[in-house]
VMD Tcl script that builds the backbone (N, CA, C; Angstrom):
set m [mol new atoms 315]
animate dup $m
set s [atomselect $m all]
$s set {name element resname resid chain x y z} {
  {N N UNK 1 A 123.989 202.204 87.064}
  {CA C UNK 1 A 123.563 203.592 86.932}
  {C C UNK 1 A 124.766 204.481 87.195}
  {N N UNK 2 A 124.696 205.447 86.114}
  {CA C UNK 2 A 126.113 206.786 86.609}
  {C C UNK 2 A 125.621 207.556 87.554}
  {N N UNK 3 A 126.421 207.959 88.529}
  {CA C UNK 3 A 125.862 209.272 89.479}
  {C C UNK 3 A 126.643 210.411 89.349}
  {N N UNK 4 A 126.901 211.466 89.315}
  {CA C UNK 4 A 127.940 212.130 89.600}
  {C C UNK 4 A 128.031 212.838 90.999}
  {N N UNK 5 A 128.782 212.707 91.157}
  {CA C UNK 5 A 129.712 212.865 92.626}
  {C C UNK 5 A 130.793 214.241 92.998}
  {N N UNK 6 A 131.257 214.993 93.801}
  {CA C UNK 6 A 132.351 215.550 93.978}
  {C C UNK 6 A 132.963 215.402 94.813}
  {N N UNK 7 A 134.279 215.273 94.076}
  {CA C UNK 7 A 135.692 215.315 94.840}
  {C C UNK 7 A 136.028 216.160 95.953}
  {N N UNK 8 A 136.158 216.809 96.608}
  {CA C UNK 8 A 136.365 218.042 97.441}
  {C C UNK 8 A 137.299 218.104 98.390}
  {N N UNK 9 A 138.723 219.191 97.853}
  {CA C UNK 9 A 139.717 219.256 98.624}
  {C C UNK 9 A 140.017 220.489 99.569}
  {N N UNK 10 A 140.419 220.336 100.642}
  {CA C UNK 10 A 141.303 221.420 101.283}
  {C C UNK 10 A 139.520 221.327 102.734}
  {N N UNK 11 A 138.898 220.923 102.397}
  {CA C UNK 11 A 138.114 220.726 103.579}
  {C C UNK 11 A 138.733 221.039 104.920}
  {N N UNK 12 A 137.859 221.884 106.230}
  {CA C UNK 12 A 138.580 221.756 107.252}
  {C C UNK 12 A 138.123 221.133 107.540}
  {N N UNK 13 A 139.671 220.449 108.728}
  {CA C UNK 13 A 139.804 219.860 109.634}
  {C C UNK 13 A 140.174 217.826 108.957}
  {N N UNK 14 A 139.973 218.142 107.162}
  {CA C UNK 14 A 140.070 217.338 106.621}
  {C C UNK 14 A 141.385 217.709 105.343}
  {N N UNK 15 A 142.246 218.303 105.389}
  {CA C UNK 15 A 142.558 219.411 104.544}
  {C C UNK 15 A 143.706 218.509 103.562}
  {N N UNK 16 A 144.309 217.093 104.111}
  {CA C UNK 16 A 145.181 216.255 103.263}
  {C C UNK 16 A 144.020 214.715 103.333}
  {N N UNK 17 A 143.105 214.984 103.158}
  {CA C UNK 17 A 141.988 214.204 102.683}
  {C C UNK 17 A 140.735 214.779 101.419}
  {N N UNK 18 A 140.721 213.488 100.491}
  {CA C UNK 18 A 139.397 214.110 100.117}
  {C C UNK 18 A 137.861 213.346 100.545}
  {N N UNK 19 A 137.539 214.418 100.351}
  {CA C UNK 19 A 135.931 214.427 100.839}
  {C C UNK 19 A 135.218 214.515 99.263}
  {N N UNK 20 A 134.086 213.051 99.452}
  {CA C UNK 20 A 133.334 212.930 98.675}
  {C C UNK 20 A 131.918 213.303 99.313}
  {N N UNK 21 A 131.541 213.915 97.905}
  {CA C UNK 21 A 129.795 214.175 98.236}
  {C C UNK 21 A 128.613 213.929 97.222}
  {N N UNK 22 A 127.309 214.017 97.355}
  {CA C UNK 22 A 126.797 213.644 96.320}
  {C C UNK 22 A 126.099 214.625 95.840}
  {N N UNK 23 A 125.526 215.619 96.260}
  {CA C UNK 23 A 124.215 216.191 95.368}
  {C C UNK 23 A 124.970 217.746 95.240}
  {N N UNK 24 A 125.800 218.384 96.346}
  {CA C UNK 24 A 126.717 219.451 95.949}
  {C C UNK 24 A 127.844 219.793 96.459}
  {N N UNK 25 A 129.032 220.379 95.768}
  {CA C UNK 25 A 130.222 220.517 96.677}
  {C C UNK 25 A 130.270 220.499 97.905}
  {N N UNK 26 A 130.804 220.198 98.898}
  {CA C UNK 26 A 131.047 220.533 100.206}
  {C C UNK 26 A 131.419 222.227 100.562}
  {N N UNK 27 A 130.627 222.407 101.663}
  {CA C UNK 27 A 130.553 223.908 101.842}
  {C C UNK 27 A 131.681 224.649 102.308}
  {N N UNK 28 A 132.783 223.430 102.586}
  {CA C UNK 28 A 133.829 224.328 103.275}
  {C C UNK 28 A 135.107 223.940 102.371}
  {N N UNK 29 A 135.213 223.345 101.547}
  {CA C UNK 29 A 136.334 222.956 100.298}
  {C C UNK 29 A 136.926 224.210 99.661}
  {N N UNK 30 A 138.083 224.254 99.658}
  {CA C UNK 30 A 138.889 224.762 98.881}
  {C C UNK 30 A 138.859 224.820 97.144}
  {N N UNK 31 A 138.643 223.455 97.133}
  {CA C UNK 31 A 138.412 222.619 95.263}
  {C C UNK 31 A 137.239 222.082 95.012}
  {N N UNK 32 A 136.490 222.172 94.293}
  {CA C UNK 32 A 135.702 220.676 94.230}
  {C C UNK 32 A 135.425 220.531 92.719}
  {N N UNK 33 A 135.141 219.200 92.366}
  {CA C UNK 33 A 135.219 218.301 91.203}
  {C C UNK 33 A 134.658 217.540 90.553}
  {N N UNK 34 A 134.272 217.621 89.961}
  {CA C UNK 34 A 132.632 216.667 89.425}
  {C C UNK 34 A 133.157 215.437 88.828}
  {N N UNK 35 A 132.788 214.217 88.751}
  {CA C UNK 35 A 133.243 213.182 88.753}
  {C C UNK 35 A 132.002 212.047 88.510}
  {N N UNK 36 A 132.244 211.444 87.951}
  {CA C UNK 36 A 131.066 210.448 87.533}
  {C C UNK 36 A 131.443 209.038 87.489}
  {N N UNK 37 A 130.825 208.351 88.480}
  {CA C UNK 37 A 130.636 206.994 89.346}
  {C C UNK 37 A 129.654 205.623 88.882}
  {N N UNK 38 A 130.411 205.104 89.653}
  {CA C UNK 38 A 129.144 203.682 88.389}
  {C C UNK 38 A 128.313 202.981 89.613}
  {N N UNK 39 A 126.918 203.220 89.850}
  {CA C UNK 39 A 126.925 202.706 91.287}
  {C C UNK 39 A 126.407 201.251 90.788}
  {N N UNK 40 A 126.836 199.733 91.478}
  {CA C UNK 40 A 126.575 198.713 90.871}
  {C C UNK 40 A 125.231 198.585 91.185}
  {N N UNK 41 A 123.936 197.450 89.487}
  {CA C UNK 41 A 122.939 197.288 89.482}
  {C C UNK 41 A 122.494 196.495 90.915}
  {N N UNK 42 A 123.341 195.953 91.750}
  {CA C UNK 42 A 122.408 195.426 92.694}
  {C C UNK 42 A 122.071 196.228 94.167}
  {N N UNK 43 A 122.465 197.280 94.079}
  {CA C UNK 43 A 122.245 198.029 95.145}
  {C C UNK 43 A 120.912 198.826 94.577}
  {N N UNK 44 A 120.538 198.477 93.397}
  {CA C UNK 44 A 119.141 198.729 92.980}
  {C C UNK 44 A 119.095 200.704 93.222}
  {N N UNK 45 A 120.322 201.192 92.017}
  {CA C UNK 45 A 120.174 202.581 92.393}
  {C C UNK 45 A 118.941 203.599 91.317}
  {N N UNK 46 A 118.262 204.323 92.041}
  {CA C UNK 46 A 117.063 205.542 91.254}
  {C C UNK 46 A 117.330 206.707 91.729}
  {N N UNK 47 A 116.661 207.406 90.653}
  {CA C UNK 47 A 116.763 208.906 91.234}
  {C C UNK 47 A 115.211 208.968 91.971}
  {N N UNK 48 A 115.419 209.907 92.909}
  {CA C UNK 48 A 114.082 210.319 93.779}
  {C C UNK 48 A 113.375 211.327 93.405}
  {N N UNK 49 A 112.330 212.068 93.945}
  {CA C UNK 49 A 111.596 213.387 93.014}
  {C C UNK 49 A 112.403 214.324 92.917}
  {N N UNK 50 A 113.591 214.639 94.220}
  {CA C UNK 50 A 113.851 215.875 94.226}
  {C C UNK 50 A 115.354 215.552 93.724}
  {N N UNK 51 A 115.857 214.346 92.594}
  {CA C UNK 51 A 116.765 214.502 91.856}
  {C C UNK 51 A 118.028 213.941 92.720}
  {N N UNK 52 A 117.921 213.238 93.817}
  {CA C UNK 52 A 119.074 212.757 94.438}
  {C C UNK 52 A 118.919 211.493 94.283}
  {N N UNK 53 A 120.203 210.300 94.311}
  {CA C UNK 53 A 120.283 208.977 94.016}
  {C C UNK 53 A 119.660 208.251 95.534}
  {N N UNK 54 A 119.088 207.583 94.928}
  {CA C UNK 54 A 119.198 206.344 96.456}
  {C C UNK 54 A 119.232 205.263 96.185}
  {N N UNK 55 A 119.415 204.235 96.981}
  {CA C UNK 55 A 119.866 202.823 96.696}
  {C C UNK 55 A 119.144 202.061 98.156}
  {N N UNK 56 A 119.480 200.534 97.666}
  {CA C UNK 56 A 118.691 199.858 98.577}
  {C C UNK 56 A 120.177 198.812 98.909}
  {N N UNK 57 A 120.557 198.630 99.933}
  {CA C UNK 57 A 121.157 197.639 100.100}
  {C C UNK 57 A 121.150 196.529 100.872}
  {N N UNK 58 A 122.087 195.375 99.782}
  {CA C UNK 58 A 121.391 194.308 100.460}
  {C C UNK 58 A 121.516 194.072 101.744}
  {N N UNK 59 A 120.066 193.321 102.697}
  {CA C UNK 59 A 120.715 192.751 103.985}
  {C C UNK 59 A 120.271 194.186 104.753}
  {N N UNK 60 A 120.076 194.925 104.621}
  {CA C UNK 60 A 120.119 196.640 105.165}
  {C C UNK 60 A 119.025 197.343 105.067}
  {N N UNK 61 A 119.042 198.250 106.203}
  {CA C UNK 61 A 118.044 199.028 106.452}
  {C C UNK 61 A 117.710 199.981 104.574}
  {N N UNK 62 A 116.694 200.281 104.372}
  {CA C UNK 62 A 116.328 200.630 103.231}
  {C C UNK 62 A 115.499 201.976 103.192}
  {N N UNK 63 A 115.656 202.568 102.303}
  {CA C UNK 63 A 116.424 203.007 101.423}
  {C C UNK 63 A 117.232 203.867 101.948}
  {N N UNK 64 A 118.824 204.411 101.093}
  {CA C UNK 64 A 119.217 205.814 101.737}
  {C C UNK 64 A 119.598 206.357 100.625}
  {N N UNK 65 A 119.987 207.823 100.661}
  {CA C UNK 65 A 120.671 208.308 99.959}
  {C C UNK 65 A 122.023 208.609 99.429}
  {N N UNK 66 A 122.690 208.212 98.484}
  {CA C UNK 66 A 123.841 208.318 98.413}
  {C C UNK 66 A 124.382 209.345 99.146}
  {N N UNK 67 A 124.126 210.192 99.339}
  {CA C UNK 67 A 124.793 210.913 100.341}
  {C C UNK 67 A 125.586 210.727 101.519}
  {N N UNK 68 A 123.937 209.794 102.436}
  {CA C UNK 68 A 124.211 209.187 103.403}
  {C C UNK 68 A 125.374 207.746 103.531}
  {N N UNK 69 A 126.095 207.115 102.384}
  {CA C UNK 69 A 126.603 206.500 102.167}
  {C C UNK 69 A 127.916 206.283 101.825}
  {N N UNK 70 A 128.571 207.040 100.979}
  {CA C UNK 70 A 129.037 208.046 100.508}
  {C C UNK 70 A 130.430 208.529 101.163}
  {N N UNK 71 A 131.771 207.665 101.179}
  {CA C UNK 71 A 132.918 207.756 102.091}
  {C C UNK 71 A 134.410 207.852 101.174}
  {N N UNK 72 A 135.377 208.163 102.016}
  {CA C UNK 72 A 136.421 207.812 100.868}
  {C C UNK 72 A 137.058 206.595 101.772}
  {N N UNK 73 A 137.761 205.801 100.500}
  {CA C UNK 73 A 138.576 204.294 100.736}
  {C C UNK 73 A 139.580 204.600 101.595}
  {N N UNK 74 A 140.402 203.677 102.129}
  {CA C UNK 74 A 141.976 203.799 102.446}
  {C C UNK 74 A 142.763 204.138 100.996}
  {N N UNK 75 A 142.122 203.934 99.950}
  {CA C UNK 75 A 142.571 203.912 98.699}
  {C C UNK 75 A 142.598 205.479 97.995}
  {N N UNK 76 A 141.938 205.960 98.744}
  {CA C UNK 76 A 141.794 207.659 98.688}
  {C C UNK 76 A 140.529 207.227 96.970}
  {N N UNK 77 A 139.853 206.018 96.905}
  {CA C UNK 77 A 138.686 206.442 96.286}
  {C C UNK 77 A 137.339 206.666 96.672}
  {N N UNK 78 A 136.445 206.467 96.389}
  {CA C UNK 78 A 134.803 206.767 96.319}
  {C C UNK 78 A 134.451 205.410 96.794}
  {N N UNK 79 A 133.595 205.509 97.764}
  {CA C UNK 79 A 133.143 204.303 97.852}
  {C C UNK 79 A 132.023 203.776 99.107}
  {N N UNK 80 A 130.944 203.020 98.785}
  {CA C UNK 80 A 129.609 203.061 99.720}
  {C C UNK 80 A 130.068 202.184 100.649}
  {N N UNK 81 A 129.794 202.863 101.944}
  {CA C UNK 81 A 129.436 202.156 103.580}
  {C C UNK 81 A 128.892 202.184 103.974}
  {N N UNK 82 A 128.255 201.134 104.352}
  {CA C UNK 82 A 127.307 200.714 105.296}
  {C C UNK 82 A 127.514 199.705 106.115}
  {N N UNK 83 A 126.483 199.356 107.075}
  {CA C UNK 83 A 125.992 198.651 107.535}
  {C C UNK 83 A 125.172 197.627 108.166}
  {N N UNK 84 A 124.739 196.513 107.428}
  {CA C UNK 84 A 123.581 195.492 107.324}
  {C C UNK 84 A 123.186 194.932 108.913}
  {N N UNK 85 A 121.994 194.968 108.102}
  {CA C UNK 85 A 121.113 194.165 109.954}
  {C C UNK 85 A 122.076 193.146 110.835}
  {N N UNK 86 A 122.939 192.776 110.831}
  {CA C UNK 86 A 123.497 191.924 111.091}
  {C C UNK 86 A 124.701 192.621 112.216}
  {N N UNK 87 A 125.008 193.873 111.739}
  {CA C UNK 87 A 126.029 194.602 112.454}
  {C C UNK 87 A 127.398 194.267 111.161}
  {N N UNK 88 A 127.068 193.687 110.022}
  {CA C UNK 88 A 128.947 193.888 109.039}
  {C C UNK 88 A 128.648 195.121 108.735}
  {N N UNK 89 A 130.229 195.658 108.643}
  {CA C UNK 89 A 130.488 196.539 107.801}
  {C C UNK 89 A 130.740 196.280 106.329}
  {N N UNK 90 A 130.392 197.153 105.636}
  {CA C UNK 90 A 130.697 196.926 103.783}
  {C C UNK 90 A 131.258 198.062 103.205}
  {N N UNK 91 A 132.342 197.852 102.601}
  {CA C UNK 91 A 132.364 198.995 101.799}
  {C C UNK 91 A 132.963 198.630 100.886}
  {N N UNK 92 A 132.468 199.171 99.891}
  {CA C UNK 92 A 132.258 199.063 97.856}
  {C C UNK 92 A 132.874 200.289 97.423}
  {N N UNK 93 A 133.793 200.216 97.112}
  {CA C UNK 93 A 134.963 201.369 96.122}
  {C C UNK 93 A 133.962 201.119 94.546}
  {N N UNK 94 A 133.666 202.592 94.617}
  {CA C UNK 94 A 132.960 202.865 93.177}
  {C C UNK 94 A 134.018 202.783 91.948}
  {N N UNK 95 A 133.755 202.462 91.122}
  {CA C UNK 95 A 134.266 202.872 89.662}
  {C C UNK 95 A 133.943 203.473 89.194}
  {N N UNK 96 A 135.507 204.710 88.696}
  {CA C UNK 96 A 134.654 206.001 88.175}
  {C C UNK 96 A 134.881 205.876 86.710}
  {N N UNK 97 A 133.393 206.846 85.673}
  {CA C UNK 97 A 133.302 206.665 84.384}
  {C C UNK 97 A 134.119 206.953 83.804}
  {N N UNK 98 A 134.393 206.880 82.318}
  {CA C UNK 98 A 134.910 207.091 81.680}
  {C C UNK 98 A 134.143 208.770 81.319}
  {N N UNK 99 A 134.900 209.629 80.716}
  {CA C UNK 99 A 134.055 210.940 80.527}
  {C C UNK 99 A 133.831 210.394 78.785}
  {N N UNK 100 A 132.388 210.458 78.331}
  {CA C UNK 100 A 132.046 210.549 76.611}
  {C C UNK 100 A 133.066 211.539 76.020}
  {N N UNK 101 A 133.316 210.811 75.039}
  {CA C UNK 101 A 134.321 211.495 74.226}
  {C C UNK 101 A 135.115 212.225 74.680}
  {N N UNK 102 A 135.918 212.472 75.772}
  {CA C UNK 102 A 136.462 213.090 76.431}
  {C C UNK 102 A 136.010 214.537 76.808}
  {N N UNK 103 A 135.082 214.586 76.735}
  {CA C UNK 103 A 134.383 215.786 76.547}
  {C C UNK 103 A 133.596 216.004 78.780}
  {N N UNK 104 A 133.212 216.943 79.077}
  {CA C UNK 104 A 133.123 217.306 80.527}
  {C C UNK 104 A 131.698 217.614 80.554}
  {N N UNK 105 A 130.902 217.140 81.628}
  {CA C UNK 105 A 129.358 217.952 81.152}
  {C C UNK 105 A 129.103 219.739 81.806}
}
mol reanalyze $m
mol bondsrecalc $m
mol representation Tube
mol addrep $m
């Protein structure tokens, strides 16, 4: 499933980091950037009534919202963390889409 996501720079107190978010810019950003993410089929991702993604992951408390998930890498990309019943940590660097025809929505 695609989600789209934003980038969001100049954040305080975060200001040579970016901050990812899911449903709207971050309130204190300087920039922000719309960006579209591939969240993988086994985290079993849907949209909810009120239009936000959630996912189920494996091994893990269920369901959350991308939001709640939702970090940047050491890699400075996108990418879901959590943490399964067990006490591991996980984190999954998203792949971001390709834009259709090069075109922006």
């Amino acid at each position: 499933m695609k989600a789209t996501i934003y980038s969001n720079y100049g954040v305080l107190a975060h200001e040579k980091q970016t901050i990812y978010t899911a449903d709207n810019p971050h309130m204190h950003a300087d920039f922000a950037e719309k960006m579209t993410v591939i969240i993988p089929d086994e985290y079993e991702p849907y949209e909810t009534e009120s239009g936000s993604v959630a996912l189920s992951v494996p091994n893990g408390f269920n369901p959350y919202l991308l939001s709640e998930l939702l970090a940047t890498s050491s890699h400075h990309k996108p990418e879901l963390h959590y943490v399964d019943r067990s006490g591991k940590r996980h984190h999954i660097v998203l792949e971001c889409a390709e834009p259709d025809n090069g075109e922006e929505d």
